[in-house]
FIFIDO-479587 format. One line per field, with one value per residue (C-alpha): residue number from 1; x, y, z. Coordinates in steps of 0.5 Angstrom, whole numbers, plus 2048, in hexadecimal, padded with zeros to 3 digits. Example, Ala and Ser with C-alpha at 12.3 -4.5 7.8 and 13.67 -1.06 7.14 Angstrom:
BEGIN
num (1:2)
X (819:81B)
Y (7F7:7FE)
Z (810:80E)
//
This chain:
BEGIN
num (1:2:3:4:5:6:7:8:9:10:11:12:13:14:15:16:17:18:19:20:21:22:23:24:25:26:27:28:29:30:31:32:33:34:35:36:37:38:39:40:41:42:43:44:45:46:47:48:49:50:51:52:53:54:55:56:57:58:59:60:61:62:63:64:65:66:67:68:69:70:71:72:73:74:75:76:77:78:79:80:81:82:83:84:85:86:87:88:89:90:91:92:93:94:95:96:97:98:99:100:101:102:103:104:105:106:107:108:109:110:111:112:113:114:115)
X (7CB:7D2:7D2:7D2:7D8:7DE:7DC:7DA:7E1:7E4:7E0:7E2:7E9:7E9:7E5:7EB:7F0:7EC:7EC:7F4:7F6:7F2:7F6:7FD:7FC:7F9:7FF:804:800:801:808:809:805:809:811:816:819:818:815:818:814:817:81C:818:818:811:80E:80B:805:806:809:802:7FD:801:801:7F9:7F7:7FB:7F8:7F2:7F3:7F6:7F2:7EF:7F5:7F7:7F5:7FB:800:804:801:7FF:807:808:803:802:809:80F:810:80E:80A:80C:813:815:818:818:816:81C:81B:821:821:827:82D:82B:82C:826:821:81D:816:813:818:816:810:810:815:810:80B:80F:810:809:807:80C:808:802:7FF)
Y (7C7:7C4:7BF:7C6:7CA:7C6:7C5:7CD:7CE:7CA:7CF:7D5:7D3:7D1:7D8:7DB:7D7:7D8:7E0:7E0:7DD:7E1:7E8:7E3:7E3:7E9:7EC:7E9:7EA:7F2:7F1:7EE:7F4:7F9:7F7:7FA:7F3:7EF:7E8:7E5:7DF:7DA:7DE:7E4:7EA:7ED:7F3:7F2:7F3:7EF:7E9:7EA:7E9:7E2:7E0:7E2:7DE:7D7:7D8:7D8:7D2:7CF:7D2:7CB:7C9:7CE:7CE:7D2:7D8:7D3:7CF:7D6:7D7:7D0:7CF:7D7:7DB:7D5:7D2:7D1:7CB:7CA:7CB:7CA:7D0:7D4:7DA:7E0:7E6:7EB:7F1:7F7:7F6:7EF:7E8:7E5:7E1:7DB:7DE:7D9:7DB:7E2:7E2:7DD:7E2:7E7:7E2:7E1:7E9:7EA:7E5:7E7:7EF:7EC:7ED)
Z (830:832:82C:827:82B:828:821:822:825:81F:81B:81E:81E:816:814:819:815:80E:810:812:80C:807:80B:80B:803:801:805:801:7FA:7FC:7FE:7F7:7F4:7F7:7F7:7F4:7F2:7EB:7EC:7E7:7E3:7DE:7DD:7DC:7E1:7E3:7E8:7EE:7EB:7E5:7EA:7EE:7E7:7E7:7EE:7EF:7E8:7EC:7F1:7EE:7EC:7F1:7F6:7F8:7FA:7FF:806:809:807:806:800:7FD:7FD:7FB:7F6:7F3:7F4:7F3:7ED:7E6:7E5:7DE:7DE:7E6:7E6:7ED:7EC:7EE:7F3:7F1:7F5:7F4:7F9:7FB:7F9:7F3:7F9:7F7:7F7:7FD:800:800:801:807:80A:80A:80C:813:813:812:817:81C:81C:81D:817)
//
């Protein structure tokens, strides 16, 4: 039994990890969902809801690429693929963010809550 407790601790561990990030990313797609502010793509400004519609058919495609929060911000909710351009968060009263930089903000928040 003792050869099976690392590799079942390891297995543990990624499920708990696996489990972690799935709330991480799900919190950040209602975040999304639910702003006020214009996420703005390509010079196009959209809803939350519509920039979550965008966001969730990247992910799918990148959805093997992705083993962290992280590479879901990175891959899915960042920047165009075809132009390169970053995508833009513009909330009233406040100064445009890039959308990584918005989402990786409320990641560390969520984070810091303890989920």
């Amino acid at each position: 039994m003792k050869l099976f407790s690392p590799l079942f601790l390891l297995l543990l561990l990624s499920v708990n990890a696996y489990a972690d990030t799935n709330k991480e990313i799900d919190h950040l797609l209602t975040y999304v969902a639910t702003t006020d502010c214009s996420y703005e793509r390509n010079g196009t400004m959209h809803t939350g809801k519509e920039a979550v519609a965008h966001i969730k058919k990247k992910y799918d495609y990148y959805a093997d690429d992705v083993e962290s929060t992280e590479d879901f911000i990175q891959y899915s909710a960042t920047k165009s693929k075809l132009s390169g351009k970053h995508y833009i968060i513009h909330c009233k009263h406040q100064a445009a963010v890039k959308s990584s930089e918005w989402l990786l903000l409320e990641l560390a928040r969520f984070r810091r809550q303890g989920q």
